[in-house]
mmCIF file as gemmi writes it, N, C-alpha and C atoms, coordinates in Angstrom:
data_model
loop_
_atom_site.group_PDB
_atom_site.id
_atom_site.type_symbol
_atom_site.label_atom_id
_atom_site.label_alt_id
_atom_site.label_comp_id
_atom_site.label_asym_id
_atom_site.label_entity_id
_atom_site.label_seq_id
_atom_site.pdbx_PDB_ins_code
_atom_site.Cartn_x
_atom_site.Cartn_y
_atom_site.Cartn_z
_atom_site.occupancy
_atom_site.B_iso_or_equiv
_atom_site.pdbx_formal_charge
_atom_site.auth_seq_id
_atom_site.auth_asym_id
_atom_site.pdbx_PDB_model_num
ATOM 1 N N . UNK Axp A 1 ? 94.497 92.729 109.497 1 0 ? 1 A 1
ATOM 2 C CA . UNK Axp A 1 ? 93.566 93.06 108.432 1 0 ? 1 A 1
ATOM 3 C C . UNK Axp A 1 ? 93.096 94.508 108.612 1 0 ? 1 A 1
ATOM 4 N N . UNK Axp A 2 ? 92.985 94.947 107.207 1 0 ? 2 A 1
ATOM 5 C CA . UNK Axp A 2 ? 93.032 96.613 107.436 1 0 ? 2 A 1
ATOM 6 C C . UNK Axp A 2 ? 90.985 96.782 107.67 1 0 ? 2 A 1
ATOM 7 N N . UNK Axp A 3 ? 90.476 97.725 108.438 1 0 ? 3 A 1
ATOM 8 C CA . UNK Axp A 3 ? 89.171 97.934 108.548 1 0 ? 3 A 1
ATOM 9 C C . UNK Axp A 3 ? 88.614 99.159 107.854 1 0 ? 3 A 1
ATOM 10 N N . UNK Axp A 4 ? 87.402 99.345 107.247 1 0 ? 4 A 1
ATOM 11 C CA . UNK Axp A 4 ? 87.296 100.502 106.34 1 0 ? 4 A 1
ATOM 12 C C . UNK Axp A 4 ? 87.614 101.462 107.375 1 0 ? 4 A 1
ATOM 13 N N . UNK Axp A 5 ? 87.389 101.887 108.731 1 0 ? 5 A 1
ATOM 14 C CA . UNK Axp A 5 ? 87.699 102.857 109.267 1 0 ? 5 A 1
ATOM 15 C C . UNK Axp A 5 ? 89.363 103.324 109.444 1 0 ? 5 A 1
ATOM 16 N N . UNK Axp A 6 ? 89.361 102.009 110.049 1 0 ? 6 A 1
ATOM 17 C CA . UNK Axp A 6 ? 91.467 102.519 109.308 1 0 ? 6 A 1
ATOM 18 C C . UNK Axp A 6 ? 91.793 102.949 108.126 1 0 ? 6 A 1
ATOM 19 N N . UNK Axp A 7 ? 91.264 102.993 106.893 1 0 ? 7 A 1
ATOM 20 C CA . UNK Axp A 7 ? 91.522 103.136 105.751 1 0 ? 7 A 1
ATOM 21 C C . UNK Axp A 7 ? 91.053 104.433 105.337 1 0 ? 7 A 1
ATOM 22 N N . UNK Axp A 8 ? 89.876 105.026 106.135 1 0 ? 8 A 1
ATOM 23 C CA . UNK Axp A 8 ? 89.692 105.843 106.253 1 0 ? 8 A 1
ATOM 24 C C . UNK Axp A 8 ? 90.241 106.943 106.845 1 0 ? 8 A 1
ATOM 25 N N . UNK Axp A 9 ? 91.122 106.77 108.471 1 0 ? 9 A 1
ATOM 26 C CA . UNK Axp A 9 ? 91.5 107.307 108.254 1 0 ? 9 A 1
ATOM 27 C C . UNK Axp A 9 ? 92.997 107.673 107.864 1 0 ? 9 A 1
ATOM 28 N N . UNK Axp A 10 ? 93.47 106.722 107.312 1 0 ? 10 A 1
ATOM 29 C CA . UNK Axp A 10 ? 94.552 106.876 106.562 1 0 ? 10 A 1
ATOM 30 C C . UNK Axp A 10 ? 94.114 107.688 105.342 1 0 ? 10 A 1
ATOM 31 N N . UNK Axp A 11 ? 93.63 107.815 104.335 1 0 ? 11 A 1
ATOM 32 C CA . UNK Axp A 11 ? 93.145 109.055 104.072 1 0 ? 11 A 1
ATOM 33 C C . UNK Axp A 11 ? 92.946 110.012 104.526 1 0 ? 11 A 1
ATOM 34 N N . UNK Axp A 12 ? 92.243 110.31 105.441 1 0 ? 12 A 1
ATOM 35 C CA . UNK Axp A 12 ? 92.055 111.751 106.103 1 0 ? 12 A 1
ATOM 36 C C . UNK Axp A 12 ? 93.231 112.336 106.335 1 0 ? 12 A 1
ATOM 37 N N . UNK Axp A 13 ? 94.49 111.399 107.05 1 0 ? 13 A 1
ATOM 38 C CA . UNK Axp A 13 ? 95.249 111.5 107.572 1 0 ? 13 A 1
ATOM 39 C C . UNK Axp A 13 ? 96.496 111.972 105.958 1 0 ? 13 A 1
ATOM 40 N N . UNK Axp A 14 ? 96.18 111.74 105.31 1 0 ? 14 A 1
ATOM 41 C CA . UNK Axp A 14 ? 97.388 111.66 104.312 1 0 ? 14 A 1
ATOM 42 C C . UNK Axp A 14 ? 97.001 112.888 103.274 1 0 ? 14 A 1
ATOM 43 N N . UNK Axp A 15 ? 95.389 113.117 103.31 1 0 ? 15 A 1
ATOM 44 C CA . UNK Axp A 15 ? 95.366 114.528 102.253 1 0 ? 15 A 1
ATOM 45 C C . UNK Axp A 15 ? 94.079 114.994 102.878 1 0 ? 15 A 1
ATOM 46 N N . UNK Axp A 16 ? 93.993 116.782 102.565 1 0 ? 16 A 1
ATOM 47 C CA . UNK Axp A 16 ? 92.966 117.44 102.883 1 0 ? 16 A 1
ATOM 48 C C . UNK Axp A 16 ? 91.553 117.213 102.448 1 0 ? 16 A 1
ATOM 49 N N . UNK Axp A 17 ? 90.481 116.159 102.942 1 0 ? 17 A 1
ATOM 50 C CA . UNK Axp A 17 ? 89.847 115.906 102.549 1 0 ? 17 A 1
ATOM 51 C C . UNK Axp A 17 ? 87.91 116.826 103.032 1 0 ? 17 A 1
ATOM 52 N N . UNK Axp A 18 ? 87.285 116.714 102.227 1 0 ? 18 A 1
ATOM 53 C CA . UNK Axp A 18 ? 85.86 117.421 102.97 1 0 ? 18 A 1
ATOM 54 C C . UNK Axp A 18 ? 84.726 116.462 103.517 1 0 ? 18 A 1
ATOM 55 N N . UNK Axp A 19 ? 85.374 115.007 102.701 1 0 ? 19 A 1
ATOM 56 C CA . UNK Axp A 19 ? 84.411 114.162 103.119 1 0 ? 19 A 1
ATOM 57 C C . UNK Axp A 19 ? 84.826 112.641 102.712 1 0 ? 19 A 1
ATOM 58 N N . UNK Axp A 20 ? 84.864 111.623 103.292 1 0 ? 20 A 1
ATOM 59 C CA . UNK Axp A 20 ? 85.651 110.298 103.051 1 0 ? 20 A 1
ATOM 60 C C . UNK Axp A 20 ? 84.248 109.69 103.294 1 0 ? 20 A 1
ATOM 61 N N . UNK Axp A 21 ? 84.019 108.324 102.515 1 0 ? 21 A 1
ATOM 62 C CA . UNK Axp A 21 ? 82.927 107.353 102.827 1 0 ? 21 A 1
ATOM 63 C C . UNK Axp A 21 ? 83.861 106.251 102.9 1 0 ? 21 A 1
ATOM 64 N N . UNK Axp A 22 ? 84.278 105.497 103.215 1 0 ? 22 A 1
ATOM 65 C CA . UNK Axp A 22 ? 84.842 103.618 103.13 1 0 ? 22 A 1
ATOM 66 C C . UNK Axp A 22 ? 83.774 102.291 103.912 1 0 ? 22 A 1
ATOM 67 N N . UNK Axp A 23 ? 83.677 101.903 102.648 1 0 ? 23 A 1
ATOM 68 C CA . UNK Axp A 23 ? 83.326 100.197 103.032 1 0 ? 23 A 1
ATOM 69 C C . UNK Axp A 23 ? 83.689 98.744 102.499 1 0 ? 23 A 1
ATOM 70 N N . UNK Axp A 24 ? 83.814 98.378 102.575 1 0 ? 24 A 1
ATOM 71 C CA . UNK Axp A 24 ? 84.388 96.697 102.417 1 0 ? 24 A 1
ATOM 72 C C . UNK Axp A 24 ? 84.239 95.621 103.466 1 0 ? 24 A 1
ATOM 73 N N . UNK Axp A 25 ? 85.231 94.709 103.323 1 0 ? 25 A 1
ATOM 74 C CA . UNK Axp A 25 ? 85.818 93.854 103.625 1 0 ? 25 A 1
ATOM 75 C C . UNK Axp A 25 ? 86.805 92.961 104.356 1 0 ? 25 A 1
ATOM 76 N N . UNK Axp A 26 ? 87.877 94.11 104.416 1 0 ? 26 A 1
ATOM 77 C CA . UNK Axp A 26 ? 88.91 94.14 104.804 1 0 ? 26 A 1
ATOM 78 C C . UNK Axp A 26 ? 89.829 93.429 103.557 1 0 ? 26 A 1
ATOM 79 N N . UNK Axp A 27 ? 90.078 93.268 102.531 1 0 ? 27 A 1
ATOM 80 C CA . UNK Axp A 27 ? 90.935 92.934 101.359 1 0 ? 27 A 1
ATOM 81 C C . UNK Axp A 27 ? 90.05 93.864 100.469 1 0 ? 27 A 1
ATOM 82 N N . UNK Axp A 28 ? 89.055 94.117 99.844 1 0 ? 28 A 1
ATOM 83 C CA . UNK Axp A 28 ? 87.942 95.106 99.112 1 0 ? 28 A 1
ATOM 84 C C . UNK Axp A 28 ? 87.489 95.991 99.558 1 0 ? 28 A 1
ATOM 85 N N . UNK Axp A 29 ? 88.111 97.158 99.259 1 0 ? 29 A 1
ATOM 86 C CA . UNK Axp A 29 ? 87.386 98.863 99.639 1 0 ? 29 A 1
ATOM 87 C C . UNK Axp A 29 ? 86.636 99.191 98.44 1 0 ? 29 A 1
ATOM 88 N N . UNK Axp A 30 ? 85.552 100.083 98.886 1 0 ? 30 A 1
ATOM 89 C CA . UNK Axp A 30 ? 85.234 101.045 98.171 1 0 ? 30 A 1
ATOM 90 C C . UNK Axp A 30 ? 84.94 102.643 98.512 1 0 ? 30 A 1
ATOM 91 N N . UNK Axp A 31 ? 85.494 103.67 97.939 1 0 ? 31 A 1
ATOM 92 C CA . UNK Axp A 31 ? 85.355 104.739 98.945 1 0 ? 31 A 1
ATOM 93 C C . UNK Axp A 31 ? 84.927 105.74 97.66 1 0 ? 31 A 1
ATOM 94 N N . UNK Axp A 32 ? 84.678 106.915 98.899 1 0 ? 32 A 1
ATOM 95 C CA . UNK Axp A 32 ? 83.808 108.22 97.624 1 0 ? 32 A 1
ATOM 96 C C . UNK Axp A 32 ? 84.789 109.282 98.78 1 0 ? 32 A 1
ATOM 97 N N . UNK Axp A 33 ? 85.398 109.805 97.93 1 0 ? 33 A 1
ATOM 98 C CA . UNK Axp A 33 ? 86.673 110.685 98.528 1 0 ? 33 A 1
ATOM 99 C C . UNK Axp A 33 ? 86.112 112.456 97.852 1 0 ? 33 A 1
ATOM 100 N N . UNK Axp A 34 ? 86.177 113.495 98.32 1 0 ? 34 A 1
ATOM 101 C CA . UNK Axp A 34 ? 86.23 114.608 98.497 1 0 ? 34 A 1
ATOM 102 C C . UNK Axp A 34 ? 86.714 115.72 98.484 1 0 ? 34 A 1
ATOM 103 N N . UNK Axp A 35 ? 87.74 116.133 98.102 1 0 ? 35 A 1
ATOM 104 C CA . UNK Axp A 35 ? 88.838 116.795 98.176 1 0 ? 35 A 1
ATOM 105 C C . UNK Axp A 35 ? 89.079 117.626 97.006 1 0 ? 35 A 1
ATOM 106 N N . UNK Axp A 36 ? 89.778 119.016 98.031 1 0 ? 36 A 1
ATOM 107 C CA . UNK Axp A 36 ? 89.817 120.366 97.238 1 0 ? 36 A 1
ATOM 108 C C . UNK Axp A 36 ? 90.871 120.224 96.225 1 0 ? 36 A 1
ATOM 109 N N . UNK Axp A 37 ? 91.641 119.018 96.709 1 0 ? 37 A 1
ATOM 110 C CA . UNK Axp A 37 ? 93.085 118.993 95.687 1 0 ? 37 A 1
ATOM 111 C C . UNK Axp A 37 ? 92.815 117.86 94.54 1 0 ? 37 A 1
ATOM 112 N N . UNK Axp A 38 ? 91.211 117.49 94.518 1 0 ? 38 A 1
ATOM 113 C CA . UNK Axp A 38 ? 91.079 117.236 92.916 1 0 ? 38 A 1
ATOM 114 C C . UNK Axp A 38 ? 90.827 117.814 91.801 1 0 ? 38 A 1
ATOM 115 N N . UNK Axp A 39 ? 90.832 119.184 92.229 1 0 ? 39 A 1
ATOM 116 C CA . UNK Axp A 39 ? 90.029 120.522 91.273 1 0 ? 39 A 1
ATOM 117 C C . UNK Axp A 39 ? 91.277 120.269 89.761 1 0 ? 39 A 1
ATOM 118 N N . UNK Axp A 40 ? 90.56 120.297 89.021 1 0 ? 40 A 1
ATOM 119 C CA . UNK Axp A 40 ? 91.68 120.252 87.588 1 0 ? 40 A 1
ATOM 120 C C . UNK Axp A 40 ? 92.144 119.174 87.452 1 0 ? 40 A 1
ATOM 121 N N . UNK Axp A 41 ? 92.487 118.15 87.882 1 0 ? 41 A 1
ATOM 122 C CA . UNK Axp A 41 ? 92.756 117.059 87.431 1 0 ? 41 A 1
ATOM 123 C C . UNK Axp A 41 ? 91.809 115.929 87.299 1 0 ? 41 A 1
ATOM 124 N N . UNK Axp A 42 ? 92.42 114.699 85.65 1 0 ? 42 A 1
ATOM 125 C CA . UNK Axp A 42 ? 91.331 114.097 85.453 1 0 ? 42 A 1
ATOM 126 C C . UNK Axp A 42 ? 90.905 113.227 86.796 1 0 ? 42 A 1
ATOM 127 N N . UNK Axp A 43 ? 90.633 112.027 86.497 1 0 ? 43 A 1
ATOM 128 C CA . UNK Axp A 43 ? 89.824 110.974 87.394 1 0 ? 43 A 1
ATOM 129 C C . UNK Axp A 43 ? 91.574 109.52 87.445 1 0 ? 43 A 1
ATOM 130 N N . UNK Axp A 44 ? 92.636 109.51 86.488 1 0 ? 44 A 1
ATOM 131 C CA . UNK Axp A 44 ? 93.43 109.107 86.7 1 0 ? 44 A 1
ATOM 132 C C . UNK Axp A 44 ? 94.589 109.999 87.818 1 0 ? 44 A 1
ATOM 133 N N . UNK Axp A 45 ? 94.276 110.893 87.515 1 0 ? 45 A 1
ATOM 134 C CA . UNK Axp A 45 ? 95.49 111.97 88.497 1 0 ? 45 A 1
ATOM 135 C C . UNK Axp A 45 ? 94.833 112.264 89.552 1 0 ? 45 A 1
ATOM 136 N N . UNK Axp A 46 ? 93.489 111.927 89.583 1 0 ? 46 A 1
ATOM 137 C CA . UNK Axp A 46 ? 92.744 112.054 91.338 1 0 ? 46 A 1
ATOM 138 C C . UNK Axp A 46 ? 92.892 111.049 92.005 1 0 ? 46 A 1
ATOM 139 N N . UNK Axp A 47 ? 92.923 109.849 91.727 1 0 ? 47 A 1
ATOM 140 C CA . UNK Axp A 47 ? 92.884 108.636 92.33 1 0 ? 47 A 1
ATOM 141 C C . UNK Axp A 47 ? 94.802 108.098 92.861 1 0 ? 47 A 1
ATOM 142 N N . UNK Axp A 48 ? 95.902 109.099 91.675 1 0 ? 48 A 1
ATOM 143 C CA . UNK Axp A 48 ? 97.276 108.717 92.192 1 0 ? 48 A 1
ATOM 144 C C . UNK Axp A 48 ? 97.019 109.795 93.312 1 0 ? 48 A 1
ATOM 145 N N . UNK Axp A 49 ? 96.616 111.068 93.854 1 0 ? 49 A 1
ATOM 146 C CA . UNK Axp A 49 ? 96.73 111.349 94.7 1 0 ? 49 A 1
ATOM 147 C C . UNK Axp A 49 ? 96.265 110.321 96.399 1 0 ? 49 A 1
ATOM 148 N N . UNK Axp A 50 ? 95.222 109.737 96.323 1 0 ? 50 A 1
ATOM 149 C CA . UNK Axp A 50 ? 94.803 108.799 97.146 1 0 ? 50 A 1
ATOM 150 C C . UNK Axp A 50 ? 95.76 107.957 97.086 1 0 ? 50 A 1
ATOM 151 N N . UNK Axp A 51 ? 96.718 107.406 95.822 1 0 ? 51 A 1
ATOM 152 C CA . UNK Axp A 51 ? 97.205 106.354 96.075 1 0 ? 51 A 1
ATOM 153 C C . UNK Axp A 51 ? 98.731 106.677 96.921 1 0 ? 51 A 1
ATOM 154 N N . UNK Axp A 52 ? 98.814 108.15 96.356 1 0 ? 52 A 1
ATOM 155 C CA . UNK Axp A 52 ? 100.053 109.009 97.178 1 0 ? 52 A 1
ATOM 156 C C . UNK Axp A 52 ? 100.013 109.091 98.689 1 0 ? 52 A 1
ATOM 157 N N . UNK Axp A 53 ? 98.697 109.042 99.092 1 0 ? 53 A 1
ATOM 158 C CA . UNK Axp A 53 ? 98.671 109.364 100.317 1 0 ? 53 A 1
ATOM 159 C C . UNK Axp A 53 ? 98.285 107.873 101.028 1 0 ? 53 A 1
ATOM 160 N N . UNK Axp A 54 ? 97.85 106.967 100.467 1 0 ? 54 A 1
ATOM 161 C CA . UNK Axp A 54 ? 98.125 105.782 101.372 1 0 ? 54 A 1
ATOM 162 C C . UNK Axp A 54 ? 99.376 104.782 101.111 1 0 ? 54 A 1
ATOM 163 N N . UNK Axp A 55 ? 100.558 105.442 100.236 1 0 ? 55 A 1
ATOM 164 C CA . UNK Axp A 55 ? 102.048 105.244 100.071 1 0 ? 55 A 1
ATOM 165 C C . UNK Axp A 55 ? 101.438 103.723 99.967 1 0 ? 55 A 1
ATOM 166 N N . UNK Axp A 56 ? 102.709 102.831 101.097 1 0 ? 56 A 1
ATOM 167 C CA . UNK Axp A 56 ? 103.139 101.598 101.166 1 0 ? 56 A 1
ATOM 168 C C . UNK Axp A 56 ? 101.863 100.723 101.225 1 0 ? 56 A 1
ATOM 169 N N . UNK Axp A 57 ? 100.911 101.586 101.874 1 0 ? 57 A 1
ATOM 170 C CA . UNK Axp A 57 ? 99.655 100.569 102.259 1 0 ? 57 A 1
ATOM 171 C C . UNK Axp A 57 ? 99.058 100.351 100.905 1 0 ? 57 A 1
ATOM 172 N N . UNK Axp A 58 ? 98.662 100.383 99.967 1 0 ? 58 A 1
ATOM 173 C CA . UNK Axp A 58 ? 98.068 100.162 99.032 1 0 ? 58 A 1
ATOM 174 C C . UNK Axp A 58 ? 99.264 99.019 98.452 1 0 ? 58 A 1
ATOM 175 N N . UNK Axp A 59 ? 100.434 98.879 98.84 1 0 ? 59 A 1
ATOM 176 C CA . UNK Axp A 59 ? 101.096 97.553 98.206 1 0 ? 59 A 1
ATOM 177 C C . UNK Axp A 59 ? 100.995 96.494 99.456 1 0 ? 59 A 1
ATOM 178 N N . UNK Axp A 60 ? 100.967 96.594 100.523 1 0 ? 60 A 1
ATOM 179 C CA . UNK Axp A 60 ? 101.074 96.114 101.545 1 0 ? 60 A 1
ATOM 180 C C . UNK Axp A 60 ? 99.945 95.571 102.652 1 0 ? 60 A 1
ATOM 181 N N . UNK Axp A 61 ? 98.856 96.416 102.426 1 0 ? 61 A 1
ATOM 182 C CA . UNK Axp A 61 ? 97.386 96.056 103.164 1 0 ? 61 A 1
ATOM 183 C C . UNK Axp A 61 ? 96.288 96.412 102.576 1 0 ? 61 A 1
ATOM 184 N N . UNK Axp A 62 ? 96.46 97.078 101.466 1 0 ? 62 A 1
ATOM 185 C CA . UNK Axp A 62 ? 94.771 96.903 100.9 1 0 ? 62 A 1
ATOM 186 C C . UNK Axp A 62 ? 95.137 96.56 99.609 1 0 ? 62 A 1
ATOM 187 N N . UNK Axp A 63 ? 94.593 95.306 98.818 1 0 ? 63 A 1
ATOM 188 C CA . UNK Axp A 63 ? 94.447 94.196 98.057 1 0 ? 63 A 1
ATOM 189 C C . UNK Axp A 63 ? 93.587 95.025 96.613 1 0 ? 63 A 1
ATOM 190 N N . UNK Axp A 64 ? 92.198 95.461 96.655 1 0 ? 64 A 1
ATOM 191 C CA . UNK Axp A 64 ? 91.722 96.159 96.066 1 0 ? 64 A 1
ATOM 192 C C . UNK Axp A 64 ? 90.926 97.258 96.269 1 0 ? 64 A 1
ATOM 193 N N . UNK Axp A 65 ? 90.827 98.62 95.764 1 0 ? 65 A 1
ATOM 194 C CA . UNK Axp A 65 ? 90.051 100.321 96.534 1 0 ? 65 A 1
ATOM 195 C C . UNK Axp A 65 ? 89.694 100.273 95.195 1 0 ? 65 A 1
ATOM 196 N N . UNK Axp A 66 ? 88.42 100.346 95.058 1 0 ? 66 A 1
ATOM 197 C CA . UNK Axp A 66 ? 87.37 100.934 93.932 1 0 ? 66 A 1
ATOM 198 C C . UNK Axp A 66 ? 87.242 102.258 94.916 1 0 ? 66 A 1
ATOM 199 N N . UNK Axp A 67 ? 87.58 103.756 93.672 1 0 ? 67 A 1
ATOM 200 C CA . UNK Axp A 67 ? 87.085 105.052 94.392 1 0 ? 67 A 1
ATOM 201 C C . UNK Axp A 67 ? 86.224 106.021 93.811 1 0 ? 67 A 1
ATOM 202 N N . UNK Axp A 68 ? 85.675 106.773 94.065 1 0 ? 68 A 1
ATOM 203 C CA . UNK Axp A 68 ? 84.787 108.05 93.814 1 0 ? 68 A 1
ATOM 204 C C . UNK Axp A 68 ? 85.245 109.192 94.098 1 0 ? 68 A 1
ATOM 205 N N . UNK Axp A 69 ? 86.348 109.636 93.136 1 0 ? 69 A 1
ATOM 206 C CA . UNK Axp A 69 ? 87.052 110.733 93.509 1 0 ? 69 A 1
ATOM 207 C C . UNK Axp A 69 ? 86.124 112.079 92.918 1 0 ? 69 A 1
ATOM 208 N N . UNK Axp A 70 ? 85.764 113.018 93.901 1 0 ? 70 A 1
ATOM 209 C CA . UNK Axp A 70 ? 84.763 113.882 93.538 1 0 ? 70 A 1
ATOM 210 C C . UNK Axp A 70 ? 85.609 115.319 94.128 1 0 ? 70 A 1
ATOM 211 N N . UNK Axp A 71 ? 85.273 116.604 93.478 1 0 ? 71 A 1
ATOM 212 C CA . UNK Axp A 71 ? 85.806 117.909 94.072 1 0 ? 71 A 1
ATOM 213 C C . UNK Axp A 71 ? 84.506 118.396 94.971 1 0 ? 71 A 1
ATOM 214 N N . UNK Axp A 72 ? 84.551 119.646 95.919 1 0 ? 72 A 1
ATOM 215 C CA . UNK Axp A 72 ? 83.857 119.841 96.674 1 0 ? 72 A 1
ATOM 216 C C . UNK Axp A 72 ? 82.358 120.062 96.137 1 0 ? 72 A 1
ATOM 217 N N . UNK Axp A 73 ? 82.887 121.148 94.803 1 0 ? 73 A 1
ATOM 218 C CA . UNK Axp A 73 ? 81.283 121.22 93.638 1 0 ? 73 A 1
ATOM 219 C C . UNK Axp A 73 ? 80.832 120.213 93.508 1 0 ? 73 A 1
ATOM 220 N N . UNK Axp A 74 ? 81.374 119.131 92.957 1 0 ? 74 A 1
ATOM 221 C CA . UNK Axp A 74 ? 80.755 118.298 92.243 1 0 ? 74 A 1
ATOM 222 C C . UNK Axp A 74 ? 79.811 116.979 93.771 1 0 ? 74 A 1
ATOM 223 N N . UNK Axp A 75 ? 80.166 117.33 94.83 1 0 ? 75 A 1
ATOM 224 C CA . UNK Axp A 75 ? 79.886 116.594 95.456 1 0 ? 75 A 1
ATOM 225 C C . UNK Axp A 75 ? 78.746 117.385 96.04 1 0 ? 75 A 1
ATOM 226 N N . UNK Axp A 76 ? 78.924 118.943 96.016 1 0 ? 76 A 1
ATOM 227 C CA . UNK Axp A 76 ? 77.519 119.663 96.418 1 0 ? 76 A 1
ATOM 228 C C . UNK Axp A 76 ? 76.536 119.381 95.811 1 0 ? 76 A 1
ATOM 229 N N . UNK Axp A 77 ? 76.88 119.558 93.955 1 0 ? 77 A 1
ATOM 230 C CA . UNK Axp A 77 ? 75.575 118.91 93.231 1 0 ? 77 A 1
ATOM 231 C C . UNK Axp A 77 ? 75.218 118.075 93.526 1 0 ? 77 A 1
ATOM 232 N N . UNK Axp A 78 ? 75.619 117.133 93.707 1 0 ? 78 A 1
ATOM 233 C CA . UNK Axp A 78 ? 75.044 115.169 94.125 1 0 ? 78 A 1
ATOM 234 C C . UNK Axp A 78 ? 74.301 115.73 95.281 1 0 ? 78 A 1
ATOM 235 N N . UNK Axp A 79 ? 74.684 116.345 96.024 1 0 ? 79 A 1
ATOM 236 C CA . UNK Axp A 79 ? 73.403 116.141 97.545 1 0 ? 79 A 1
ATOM 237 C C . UNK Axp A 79 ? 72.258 117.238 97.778 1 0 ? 79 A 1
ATOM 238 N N . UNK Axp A 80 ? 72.697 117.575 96.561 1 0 ? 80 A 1
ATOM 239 C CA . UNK Axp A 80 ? 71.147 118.819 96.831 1 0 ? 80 A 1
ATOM 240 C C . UNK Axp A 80 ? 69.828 117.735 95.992 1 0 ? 80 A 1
């Protein structure tokens, strides 16, 4: 069974990220992802990148990932 921290960092591990959150279940993720390589693309072409970078595992060990795909701006606004 996959653990949000494995999943995490299988992300980290698969694209340049500034900041990963994961929690669940182990079959149910939910994560708020970070990354410079969402700049310009919508919220469908941010989320195939995540799904690019956890390849086989997303058919194979994680069941369902609700995500929060955010660029570095948009994640500065949220925390000020």
């Amino acid at each position: 069974m996959t653990t949000p921290e494995q999943l995490k960092g299988y992300i980290q591990n698969g694209m340049p990220c500034d900041h990963v959150e994961v929690s669940g279940d182990g079959a149910h993720f939910e994560a708020v992802i970070v990354s410079a390589l969402f700049r310009g693309k919508n919220k469908v072409q941010q989320h195939q990148v995540v799904y690019k970078a956890l390849g086989d595992r997303m058919r194979e060990e994680i069941h369902a990932l609700s995500m929060q795909t955010l660029t570095p701006e948009d994640w500065a606004g949220r925390q000020q």
